[in-house]
Residue frames as qw, qx, qy, qz and C-alpha x, y, z in Angstrom:
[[0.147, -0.783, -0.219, 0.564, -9.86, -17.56, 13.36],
 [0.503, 0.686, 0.308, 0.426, -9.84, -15.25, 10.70],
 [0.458, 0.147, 0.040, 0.876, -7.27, -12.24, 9.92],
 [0.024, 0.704, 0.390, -0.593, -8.94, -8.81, 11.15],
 [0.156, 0.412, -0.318, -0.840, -8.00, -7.42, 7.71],
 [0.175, -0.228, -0.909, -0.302, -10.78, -10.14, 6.28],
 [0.177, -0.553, -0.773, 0.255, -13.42, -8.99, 8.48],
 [0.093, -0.276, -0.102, 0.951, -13.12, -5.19, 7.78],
 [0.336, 0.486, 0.670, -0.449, -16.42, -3.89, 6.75],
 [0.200, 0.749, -0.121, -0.620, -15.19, -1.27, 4.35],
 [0.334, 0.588, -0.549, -0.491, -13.92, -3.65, 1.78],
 [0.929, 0.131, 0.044, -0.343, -15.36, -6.74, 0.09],
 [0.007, 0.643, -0.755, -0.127, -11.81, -9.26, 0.15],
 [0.831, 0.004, -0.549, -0.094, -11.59, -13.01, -1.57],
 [0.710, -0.410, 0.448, -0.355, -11.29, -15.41, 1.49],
 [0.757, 0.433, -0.486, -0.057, -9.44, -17.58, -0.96],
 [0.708, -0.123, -0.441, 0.537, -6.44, -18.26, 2.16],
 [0.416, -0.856, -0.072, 0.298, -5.40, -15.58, 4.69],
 [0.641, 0.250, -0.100, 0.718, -2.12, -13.59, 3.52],
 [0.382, -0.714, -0.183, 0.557, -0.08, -11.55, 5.33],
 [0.477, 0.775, 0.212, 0.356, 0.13, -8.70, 3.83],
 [0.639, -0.391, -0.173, 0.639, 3.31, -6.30, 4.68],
 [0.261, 0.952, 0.160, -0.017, 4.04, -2.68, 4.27],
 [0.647, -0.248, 0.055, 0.719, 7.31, -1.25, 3.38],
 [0.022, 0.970, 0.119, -0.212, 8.13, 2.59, 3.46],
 [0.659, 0.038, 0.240, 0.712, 10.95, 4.16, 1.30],
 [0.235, 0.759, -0.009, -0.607, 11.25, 8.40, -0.10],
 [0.720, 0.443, 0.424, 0.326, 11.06, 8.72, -3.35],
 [0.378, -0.196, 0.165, 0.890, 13.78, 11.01, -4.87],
 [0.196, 0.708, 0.173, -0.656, 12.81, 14.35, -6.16],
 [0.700, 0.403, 0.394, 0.438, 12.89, 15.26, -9.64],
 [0.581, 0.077, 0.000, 0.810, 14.78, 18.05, -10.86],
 [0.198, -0.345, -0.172, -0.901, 12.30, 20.93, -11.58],
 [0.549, -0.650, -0.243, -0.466, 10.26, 20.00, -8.44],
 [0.376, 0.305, -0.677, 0.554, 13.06, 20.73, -5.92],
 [0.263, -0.326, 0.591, -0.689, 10.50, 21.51, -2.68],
 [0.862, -0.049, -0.343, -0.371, 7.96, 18.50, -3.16],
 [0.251, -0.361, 0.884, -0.156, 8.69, 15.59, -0.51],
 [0.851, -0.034, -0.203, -0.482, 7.11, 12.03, -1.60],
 [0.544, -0.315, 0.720, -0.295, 6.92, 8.94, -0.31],
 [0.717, -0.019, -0.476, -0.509, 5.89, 5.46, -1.53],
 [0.553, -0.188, 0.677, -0.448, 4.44, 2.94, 0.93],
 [0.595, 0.176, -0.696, -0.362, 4.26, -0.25, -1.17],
 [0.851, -0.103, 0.455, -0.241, 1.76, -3.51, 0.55],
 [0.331, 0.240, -0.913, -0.015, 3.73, -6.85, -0.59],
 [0.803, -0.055, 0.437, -0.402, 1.01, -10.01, 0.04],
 [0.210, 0.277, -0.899, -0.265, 1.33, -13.69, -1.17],
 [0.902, -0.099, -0.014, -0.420, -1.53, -16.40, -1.68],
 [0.978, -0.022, -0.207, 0.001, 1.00, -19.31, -1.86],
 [0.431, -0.800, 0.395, 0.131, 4.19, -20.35, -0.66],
 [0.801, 0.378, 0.449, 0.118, 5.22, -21.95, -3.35],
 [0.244, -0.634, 0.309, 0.665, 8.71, -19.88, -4.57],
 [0.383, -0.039, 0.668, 0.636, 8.05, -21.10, -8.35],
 [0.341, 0.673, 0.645, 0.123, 5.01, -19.62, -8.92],
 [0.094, 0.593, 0.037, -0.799, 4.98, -16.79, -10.70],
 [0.217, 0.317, 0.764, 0.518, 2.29, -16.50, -13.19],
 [0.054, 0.014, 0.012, 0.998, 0.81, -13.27, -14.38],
 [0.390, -0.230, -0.735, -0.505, -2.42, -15.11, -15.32],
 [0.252, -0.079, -0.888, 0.376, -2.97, -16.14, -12.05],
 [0.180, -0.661, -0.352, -0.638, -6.51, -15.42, -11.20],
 [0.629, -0.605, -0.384, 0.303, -5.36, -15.78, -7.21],
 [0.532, -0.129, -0.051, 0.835, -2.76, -13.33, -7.88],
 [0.055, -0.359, -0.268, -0.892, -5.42, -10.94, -9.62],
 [0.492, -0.684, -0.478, -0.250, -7.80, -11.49, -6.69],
 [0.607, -0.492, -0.247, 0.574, -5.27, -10.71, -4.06],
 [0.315, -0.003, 0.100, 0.944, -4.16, -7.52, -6.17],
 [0.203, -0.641, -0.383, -0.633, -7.58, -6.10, -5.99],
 [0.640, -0.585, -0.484, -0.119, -7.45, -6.60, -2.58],
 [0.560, -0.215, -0.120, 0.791, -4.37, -4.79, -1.80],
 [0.208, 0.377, 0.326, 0.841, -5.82, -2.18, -3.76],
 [0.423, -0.708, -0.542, -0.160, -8.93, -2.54, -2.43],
 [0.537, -0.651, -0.363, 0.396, -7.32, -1.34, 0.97],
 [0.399, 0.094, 0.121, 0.904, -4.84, 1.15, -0.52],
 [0.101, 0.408, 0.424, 0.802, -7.78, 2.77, -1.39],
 [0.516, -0.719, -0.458, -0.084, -10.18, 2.66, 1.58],
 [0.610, -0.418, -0.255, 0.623, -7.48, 4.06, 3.61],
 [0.329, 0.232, 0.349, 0.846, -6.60, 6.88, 1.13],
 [0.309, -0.530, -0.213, -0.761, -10.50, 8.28, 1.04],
 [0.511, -0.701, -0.480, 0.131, -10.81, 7.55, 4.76],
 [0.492, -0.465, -0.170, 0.716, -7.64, 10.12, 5.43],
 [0.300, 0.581, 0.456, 0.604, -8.11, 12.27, 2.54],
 [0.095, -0.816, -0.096, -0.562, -10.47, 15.00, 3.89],
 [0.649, -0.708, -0.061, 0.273, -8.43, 14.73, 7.54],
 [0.611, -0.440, 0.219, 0.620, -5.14, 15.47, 5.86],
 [0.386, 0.888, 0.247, 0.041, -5.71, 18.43, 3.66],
 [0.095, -0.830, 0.316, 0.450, -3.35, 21.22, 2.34],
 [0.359, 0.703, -0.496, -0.362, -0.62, 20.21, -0.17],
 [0.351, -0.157, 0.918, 0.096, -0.60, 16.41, 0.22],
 [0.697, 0.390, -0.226, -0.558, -1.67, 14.44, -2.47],
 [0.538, -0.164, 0.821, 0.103, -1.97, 10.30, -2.77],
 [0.659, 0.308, -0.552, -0.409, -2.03, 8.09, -5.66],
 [0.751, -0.232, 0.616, -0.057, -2.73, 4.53, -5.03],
 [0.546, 0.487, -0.554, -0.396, -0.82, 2.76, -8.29],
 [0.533, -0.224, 0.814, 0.047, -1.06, -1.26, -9.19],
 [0.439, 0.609, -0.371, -0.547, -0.96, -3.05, -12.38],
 [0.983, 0.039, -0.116, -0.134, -0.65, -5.97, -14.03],
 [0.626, 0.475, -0.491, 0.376, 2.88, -5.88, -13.56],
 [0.469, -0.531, 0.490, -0.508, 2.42, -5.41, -9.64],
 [0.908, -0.268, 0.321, -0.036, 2.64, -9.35, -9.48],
 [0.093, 0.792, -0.591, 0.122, 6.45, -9.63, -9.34],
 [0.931, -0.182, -0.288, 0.134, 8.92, -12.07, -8.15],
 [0.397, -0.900, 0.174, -0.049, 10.77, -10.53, -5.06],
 [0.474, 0.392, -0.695, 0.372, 14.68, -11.63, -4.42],
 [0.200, -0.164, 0.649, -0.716, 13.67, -11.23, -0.44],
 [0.475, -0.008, 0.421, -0.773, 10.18, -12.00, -0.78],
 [0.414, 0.129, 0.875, 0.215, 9.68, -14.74, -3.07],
 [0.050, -0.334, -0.535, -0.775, 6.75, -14.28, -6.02],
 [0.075, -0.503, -0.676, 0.533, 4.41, -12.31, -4.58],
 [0.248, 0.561, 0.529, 0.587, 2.08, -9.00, -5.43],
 [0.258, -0.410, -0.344, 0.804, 2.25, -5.59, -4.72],
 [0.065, 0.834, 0.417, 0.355, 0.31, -2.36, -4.40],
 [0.417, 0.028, -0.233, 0.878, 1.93, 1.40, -3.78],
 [0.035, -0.922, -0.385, 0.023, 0.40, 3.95, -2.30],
 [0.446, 0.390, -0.022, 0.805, 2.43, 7.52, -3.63],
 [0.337, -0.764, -0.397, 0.381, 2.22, 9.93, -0.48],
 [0.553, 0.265, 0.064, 0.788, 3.39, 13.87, -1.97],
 [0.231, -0.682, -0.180, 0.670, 4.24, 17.32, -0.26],
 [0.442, 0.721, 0.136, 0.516, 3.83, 19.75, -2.61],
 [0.112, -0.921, -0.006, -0.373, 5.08, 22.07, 0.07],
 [0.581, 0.139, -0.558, 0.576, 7.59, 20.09, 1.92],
 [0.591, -0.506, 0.030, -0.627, 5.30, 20.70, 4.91],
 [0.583, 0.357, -0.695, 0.224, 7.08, 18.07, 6.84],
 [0.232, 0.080, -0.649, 0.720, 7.32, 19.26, 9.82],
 [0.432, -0.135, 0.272, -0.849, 3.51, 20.11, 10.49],
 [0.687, 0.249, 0.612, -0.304, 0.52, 17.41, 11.66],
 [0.732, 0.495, 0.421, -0.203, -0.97, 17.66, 8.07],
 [0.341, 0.696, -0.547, -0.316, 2.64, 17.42, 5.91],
 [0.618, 0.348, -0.672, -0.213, 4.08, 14.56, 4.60],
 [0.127, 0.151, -0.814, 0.546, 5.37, 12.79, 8.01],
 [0.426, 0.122, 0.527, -0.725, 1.68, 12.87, 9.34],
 [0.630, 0.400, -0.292, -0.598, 0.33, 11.65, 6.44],
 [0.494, 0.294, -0.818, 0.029, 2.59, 8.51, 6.47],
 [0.035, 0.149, -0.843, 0.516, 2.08, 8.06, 10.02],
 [0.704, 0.125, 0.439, -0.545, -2.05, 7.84, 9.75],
 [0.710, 0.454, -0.358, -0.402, -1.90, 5.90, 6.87],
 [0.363, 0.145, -0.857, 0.337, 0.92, 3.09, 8.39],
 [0.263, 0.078, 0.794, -0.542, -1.52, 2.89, 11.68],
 [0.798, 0.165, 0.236, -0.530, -5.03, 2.51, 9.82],
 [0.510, 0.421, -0.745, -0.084, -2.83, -0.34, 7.82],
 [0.013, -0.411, 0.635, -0.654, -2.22, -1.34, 10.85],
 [0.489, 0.052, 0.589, -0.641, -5.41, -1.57, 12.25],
 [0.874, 0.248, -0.030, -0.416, -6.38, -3.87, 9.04],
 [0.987, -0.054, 0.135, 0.064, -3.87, -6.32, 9.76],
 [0.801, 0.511, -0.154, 0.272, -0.51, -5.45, 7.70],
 [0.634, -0.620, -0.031, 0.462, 2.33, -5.73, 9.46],
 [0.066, 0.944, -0.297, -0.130, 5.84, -3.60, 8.91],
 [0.989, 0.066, -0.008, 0.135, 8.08, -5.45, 7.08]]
């Protein structure tokens, strides 16, 4: 049986192995001269192996799996876009350095999606808090769990 986030229509993923792929939510502090701005980052964490010693930037599994984190970051991003309008604003960031070697999570590769209020609009459907919350459920609905 394949993973439901393998089967999604919207994005073209290697079938190399299944990985779970996890999400983990954190705010990201303000900076000084942009005191009313709220932001988030929502970072996906996925491994291809279990295998705690690998960690090799080369890896071309590690560079297929990081397209594929991306891959989703992004589908999600321009699916909520024109629903959540006003003063949010996403960035989806990943790099070569997105394939890491966790303390918690072993070696493994991640991809962030930056969620920002210019307006510290928080408290309404289409501020920051709403934003997170459609973005964690279409995740969701492509397999990644909360981690």
């Amino acid at each position: 049986m394949q993973s439901p986030l393998a089967e999604t229509p919207e994005t073209n993923f290697s079938r190399d192995r299944p990985a779970d792929v996890f999400m983990h939510l954190w705010s990201v502090p303000n900076t000084a001269e942009v005191t009313h701005e709220i932001s988030w980052e929502l970072e996906l964490i996925a491994s291809h192996t279990a295998n705690s010693n690998h960690l090799d930037p080369a890896c071309p599994a590690c560079h297929r799996l990081r397209s594929r984190l991306q891959s989703m970051a992004q589908a999600v991003v321009r699916r909520l876009t024109p629903i959540v309008m006003g003063s949010i604003v996403f960035d989806v960031y990943s790099d070569f350095a997105s394939i890491i070697c966790s303390p918690t999570a072993g070696p493994c590769v991640t991809v962030s999606i930056y969620i920002h209020d210019r307006n510290d609009n928080g408290s309404t459907l289409n501020g920051s808090s709403g934003a997170v919350a459609r973005i964690k459920e279409a995740l969701k609905n492509l397999g990644v769990r909360e981690r």
